[in-house]
C-alpha positions, -999 to 999 in steps of 0.1 A, spaced: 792 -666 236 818 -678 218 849 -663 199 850 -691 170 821 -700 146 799 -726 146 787 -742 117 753 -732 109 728 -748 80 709 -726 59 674 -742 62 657 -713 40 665 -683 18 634 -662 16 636 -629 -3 615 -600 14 625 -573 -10 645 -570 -42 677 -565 -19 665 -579 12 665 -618 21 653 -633 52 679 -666 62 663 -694 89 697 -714 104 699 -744 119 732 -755 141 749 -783 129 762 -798 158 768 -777 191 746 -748 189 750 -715 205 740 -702 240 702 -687 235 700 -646 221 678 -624 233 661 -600 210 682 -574 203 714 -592 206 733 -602 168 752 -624 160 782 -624 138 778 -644 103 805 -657 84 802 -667 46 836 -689 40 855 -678 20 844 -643 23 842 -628 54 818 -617 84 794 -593 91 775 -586 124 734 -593 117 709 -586 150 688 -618 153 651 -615 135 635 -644 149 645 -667 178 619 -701 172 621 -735 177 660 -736 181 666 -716 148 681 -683 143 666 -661 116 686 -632 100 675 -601 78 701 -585 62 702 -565 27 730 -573 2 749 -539 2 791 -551 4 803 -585 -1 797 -604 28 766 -595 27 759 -597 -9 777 -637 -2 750 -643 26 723 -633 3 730 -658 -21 737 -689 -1 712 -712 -9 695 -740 15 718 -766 24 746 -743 27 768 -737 61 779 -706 72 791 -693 103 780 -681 134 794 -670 163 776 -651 193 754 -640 212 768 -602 209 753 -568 228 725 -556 246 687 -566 242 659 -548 242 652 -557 278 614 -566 273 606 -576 313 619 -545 322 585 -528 309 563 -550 326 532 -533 334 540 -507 309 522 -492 276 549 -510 244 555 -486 216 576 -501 190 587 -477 160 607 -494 132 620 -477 101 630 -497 70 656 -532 78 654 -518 116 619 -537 119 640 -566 120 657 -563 150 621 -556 165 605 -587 155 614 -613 181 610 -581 207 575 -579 191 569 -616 189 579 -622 228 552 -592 233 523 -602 218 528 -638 237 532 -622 271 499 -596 266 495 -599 306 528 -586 312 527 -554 299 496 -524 288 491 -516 256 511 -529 223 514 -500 194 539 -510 160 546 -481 137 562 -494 109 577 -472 82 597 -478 48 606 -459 18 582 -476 -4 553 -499 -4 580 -526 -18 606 -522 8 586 -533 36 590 -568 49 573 -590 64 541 -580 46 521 -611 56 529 -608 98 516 -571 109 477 -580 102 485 -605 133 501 -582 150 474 -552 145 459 -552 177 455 -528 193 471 -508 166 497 -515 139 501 -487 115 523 -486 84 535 -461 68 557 -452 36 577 -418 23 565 -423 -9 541 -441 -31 523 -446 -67 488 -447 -72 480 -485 -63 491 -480 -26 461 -470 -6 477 -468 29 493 -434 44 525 -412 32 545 -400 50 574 -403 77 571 -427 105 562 -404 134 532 -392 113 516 -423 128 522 -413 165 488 -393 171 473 -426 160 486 -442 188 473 -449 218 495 -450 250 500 -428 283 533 -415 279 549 -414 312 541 -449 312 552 -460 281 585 -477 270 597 -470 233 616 -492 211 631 -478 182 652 -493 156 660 -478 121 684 -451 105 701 -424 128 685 -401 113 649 -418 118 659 -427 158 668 -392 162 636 -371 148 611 -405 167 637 -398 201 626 -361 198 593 -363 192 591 -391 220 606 -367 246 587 -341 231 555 -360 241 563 -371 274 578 -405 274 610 -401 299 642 -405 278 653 -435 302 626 -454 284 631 -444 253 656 -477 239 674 -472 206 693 -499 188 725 -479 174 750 -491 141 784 -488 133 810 -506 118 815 -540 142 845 -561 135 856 -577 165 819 -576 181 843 -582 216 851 -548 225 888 -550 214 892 -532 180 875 -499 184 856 -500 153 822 -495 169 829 -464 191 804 -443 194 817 -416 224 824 -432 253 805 -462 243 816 -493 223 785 -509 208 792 -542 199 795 -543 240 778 -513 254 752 -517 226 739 -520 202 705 -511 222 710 -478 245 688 -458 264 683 -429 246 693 -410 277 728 -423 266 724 -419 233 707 -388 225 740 -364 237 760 -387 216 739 -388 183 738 -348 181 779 -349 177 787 -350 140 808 -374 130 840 -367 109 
């Protein structure tokens, strides 16, 4: 980890939705220590400022970042074009912990941007099938046009990778409706299951529910939690969720942590 940014090329700008672009980076020069998925890494646009972006792909030395332009950082980032530098410092927080559910059933439940945080998680599983049972990917977005990667789940669909969207027109022929609508499609034993969910609070909270709710023990149940990160060292506070900070603690969490935590409203 380290505290300064390096400078990283933009090798590609890809969009993935009318907001959303998908950035592959290449280091410069020194390069930093490997990420796990479910880490992030902080980004800096010069000139601009930083944000804190979980990594999306972790290939052949290159870091890939999904983000949506929603401030101006972020807005900066979506614009760079290839060729560009920006800046990258990390690896920052918790990862999803894959060999941990060795021998386990994999249930991975992604709501909107949060399937990016997922996809290296996903990617490590389906080359490791002899590690764990089996592999289930609910994916779910608010329309047929914000979901992204649209040409990777048909190799991810075995055995099951189901999509689903809140709302649709006429031309979409797949199902409505939230993402734990997909769930009794599913197949996995519960007590031997381990979850990984990654989308709004409000999506982690009603999939955490109905997760307990069907048997799979909270301890495996691992959420990947937001708030606003600044330091992404554990020194400004920013990030506080309870007792937790979660550009340190976080941002993924057992949702045996999480789940007293996320049912305190927040002023």
């Amino acid at each position: 980890m380290t505290a300064v940014p390096l400078p990283y090329r933009v090798v590609s700008n890809r969009p993935e939705t009318t907001d959303t672009r998908t950035l592959t980076l290449r280091p410069v020069g020194e390069a930093l220590p490997a990420f796990a998925p479910g880490q992030f890494a902080m980004l800096y646009a010069f000139g601009v400022g930083e944000i804190p972006v979980s990594v999306a792909g972790l290939q052949d030395g290159a870091l890939t970042h999904t983000l949506r332009g929603v401030g101006a950082v972020s807005r900066a980032l979506c614009a760079v074009r290839p060729g560009t530098q920006v800046g990258v410092r990390g690896p920052f927080g918790t990862g999803w912990d894959l060999p941990a559910a060795t021998g386990r059933d994999l249930l991975v439940v992604a709501g909107g941007i949060g399937l990016a945080p997922l996809r290296p998680l996903v990617q490590a599983a389906l080359s490791t099938p002899r590690n764990h049972g089996r592999l289930n990917i609910l994916i779910g977005a608010r329309t047929p046009e914000d979901l992204l990667y649209r040409s990777e789940p048909d190799a991810w669909g075995r055995p099951y990778c189901g999509m689903t969207v809140d709302r649709a027109g006429p031309e979409w022929t797949g199902h409505v409706g939230v993402v734990t609508t997909l769930l009794d499609q599913a197949a996995f034993t519960p007590h031997e299951t381990t979850a990984f969910v990654c989308g709004p609070e409000v999506m982690i909270r009603a999939t955490g529910r109905e997760l307990l709710h069907r048997g799979v023990p909270a301890q495996h149940i691992r959420v990947s939690l937001e708030r606003n990160m600044h330091c992404a060292t554990g020194h400004c506070g920013h990030c506080q969720l309870g007792p937790l900070l979660l550009c340190r603690d976080g941002p993924v969490v057992g949702y045996d942590r999480a789940e007293p935590l996320l049912a305190v409203r927040e002023l």
